[in-house]
C-alpha positions in Angstrom: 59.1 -79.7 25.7 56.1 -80.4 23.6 54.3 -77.7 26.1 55.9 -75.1 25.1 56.0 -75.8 21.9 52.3 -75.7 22.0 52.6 -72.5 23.8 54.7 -70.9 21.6 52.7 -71.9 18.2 49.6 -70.4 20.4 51.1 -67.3 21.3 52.1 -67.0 17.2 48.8 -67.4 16.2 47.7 -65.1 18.5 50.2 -62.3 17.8 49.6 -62.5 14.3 45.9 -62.7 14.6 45.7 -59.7 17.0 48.1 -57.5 15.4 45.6 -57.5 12.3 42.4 -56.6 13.9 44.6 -54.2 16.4 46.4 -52.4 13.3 42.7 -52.2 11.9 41.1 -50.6 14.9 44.6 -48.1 15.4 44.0 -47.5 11.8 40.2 -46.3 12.1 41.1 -44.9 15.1 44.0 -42.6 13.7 42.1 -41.6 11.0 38.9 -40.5 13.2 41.0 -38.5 15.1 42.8 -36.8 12.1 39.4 -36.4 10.8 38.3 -34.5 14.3 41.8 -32.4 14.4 41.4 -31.0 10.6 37.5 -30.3 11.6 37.2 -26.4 10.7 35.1 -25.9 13.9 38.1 -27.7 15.8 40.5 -25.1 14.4 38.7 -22.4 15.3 38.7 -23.3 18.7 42.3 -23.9 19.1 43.3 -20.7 17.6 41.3 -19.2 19.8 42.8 -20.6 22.5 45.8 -20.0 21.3 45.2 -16.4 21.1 43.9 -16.0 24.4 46.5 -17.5 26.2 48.9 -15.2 23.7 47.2 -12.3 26.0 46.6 -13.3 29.3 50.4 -14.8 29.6 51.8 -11.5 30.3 49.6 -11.2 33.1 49.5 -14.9 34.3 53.2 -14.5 34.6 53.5 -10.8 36.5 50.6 -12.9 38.8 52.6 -15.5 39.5 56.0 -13.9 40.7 54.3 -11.7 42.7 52.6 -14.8 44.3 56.7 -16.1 44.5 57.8 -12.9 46.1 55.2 -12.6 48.7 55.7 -16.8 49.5 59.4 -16.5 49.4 58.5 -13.1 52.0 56.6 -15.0 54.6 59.1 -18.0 54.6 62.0 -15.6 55.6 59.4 -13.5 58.2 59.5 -16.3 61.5 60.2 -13.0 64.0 56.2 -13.2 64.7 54.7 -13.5 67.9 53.3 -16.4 68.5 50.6 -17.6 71.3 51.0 -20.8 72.9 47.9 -23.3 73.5 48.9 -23.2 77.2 47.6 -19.3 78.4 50.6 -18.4 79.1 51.6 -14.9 77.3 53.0 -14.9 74.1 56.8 -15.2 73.1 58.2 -13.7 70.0 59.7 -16.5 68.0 63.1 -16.5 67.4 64.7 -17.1 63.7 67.6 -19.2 64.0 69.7 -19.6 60.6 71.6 -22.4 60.2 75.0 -22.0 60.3 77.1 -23.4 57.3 79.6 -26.2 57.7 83.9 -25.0 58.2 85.3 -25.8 55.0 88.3 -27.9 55.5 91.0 -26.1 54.2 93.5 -28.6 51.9 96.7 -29.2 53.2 99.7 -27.8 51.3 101.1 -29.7 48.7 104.9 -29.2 49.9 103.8 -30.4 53.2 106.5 -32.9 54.9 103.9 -34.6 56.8 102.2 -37.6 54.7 99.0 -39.3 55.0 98.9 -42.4 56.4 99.2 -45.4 54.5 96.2 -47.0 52.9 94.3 -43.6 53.0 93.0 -44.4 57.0 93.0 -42.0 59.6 94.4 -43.5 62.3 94.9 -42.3 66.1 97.9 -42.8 68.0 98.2 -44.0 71.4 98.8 -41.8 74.3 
């Protein structure tokens, strides 16, 4: 008991005692950085980034989806020919597209049959 006393009157001290000389340094810190931001010469520079991504966005986005379009194009293009490792002639690939799950259809609700009890499916014998 008397440990953690002493433990927890050390960890006090310490809090206290760092959170002084850490809200000093956040301080100076905080205030350089204010300092730096408000800087004519930094405000010059970021409006002038700011302008030139203004007018190369157009273009950086027409440059992108026609990058998406050609991408999503060769991932649906798998009818290539293709030559195996082994010497043996080529063989066109075939494109094989999954086919989707049957939906189960729901049972109607006037139906006379009812499910089992309990909600289990259950087989019967024979």
């Amino acid at each position: 008991m008397e440990r953690a006393l002493i433990f927890a009157a050390g960890a006090a001290v310490g809090f206290v005692l760092g959170t002084r000389s850490g809200r000093q340094t956040y301080e100076k810190m905080r205030d350089q950085s204010l300092e730096v931001w408000h800087n004519p010469t930094v405000q010059e520079k970021v409006s002038g980034a700011t302008e030139v991504v203004k007018e190369k966005a157009p273009h950086v986005q027409h440059k992108v989806g026609e990058l998406a379009k050609k991408a999503t194009h060769r991932d649906t293009d798998t009818s290539t020919a293709t030559a195996p490792t082994t010497g043996a002639p080529p063989v066109e690939a075939t494109a094989t597209t999954p086919t989707p799950a049957p939906t189960p259809t729901p049972a109607p609700t006037d139906s006379p049959v009812s499910p089992p009890a309990g909600g289990k499916h259950t087989q019967s014998p024979g």
